[in-house]
N, C-alpha and C positions, 0 to 999 in steps of 0.2 A: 713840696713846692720849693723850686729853687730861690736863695737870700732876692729881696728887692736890688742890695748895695752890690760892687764887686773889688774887688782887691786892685789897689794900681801898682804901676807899675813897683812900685816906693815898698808896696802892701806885699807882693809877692819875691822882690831879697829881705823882706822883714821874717817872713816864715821859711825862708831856707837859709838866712843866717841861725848860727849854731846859738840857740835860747831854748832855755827850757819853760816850761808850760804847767798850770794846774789842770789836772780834770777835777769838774766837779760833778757826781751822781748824786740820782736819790738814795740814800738809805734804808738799812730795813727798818727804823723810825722814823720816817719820811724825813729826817735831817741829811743836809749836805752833806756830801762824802768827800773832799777835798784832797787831791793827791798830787805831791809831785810828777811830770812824765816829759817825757821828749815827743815828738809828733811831729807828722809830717802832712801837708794840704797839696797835693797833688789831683789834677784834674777834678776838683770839686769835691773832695774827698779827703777827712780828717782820716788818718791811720795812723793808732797809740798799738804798740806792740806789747805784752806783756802776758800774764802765767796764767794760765787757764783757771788756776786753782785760789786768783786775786779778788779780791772784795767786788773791785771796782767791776770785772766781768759778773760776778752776781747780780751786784747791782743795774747792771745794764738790762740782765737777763729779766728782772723783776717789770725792770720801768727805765724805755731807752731813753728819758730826756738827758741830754749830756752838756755842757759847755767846757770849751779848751779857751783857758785866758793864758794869754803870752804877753808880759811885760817888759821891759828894757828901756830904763831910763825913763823919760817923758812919755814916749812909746810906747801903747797896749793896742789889742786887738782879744777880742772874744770872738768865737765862733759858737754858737748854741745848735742843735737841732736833735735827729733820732740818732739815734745810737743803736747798732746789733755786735753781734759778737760774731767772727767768721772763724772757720775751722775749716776753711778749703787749702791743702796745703800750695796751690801757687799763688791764692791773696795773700798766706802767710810771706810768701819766698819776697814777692812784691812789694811789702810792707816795710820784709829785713833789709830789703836792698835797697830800698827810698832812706829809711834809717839807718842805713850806712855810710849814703850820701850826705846826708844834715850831721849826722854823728859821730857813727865810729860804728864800725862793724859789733854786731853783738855776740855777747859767747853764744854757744849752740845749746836750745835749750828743748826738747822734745815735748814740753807742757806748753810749748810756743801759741798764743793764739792772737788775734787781732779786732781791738774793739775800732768800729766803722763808725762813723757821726755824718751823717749827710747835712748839711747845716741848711736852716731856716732863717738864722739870723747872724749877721756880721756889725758889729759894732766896735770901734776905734775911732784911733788918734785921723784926725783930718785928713791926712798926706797918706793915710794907708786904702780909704777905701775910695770909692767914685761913686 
C-alpha cells in the first residue's frame, strides 16, 4: 500500500541533493542493523546499490522491513516499507545510473546487486512532505 503523505516539491531536491542516508534492517538477533549508504527515490521507489555478498542484503532476505533516514541540518525524512533484493541485471543498470546521478559514478563491481524498499511510511521535516 502506497505512504498516506507524498514528497513536495522542497521533499524531492531534498533526496536528489547529494546526502547520504542510514539503512536500517532486522538483524539476525532481531536488533537493528544500521548502515551507512547513499540511495536514490525515483518513481516511488527507494534503490541502495551494494554487494550481494552485504549483511544488510541478508538481512533483507530474512525479513524485508527496511527504513532509509536522510538527514541534513534541521532537515530529516525517513522512508520505511518492504524491502527485496533484485538481481535482474537492467534494475541493477537502473539503480547504477540513478546513483550516478545523486553521486558519482560507481566502480564496476560484478557482485553488484540492488536492495528495493517500496515505502509504507514517509515521515519528516514539515516543508518535505504534503
Amino acid at each position: 500500500m502506497p505512504p498516506t503523505r507524498s514528497l513536495t516539491d522542497h521533499g524531492r531536491v531534498f533526496t536528489a541533493d547529494r546526502h547520504l542516508a542510514t539503512l536500517s534492517t532486522i538483524g539476525r538477533d532481531d536488533a537493528l542493523h544500521v548502515v551507512a549508504v547513499g540511495f536514490t527515490f525515483v518513481d516511488g521507489v527507494v534503490r541502495i546499490i551494494t554487494n550481494d555478498r552485504s549483511q544488510k542484503v541478508r538481512n533483507v532476505e530474512r525479513d524485508a522491513r527496511a527504513t532509509v533516514a536522510q538527514v541534513a541540518g534541521p532537515q530529516w525524512l525517513s522512508i520505511a516499507g518492504e524491502a527485496s533484493v533484485a538481481r535482474d541485471p537492467d534494475e541493477i543498470a537502473l539503480a547504477v545510473a540513478l546513483y550516478a546521478e545523486r553521486y558519482r559514478q560507481p566502480k564496476p563491481n560484478p557482485n553488484r546487486v540492488v536492495i528495493r524498499i517500496l515505502p509504507s511510511t514517509l515521515l519528516g521535516s514539515a516543508d518535505l512532505l504534503a
